[in-house]
C-alpha positions as semicolon CSV with decimal commas, in nm:
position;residue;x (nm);y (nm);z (nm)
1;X;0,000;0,000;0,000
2;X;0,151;0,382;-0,088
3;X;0,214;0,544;0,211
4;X;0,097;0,876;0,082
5;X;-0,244;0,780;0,265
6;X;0,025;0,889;0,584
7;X;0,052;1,252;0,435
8;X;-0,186;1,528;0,562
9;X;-0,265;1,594;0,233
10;X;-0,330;1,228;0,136
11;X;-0,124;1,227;-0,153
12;X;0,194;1,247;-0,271
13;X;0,389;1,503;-0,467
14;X;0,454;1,469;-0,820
15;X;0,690;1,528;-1,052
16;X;0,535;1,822;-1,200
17;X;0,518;1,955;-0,806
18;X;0,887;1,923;-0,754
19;X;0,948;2,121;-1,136
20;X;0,651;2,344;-1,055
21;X;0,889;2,450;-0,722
22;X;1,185;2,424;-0,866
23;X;1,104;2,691;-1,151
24;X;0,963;2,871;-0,879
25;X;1,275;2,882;-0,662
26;X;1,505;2,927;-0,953
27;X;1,305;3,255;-1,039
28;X;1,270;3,647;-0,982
29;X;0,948;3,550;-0,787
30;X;1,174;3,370;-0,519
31;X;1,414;3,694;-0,493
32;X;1,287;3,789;-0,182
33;X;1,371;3,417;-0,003
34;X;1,690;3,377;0,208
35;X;1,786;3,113;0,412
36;X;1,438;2,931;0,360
37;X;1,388;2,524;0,293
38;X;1,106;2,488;0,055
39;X;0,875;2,171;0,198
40;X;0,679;1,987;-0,086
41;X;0,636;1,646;0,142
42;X;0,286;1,723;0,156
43;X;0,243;1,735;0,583
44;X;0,528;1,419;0,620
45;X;0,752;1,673;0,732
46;X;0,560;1,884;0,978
47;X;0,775;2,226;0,954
């Protein structure tokens, strides 16, 4: 059985969410972020 049934969000991330973040990170949008971790576990990392 998947264990993304153990996430909060019940799911878990795909490969488009990791690229979706990734582009994100990698862009002017992100400028502002310093010293920050970026969590896409969906909830199996509480922060």
């Amino acid at each position: 059985m998947p264990r993304a049934w153990r996430t909060m969000l019940k799911r878990a991330a795909t490969l488009e969410d990791v690229g979706n973040v990734a582009a994100f990170a990698a862009s002017d949008r992100a400028r502002s972020m310093t010293a920050t971790a970026l969590n896409i576990t969906c909830g199996t990392q509480v922060d």
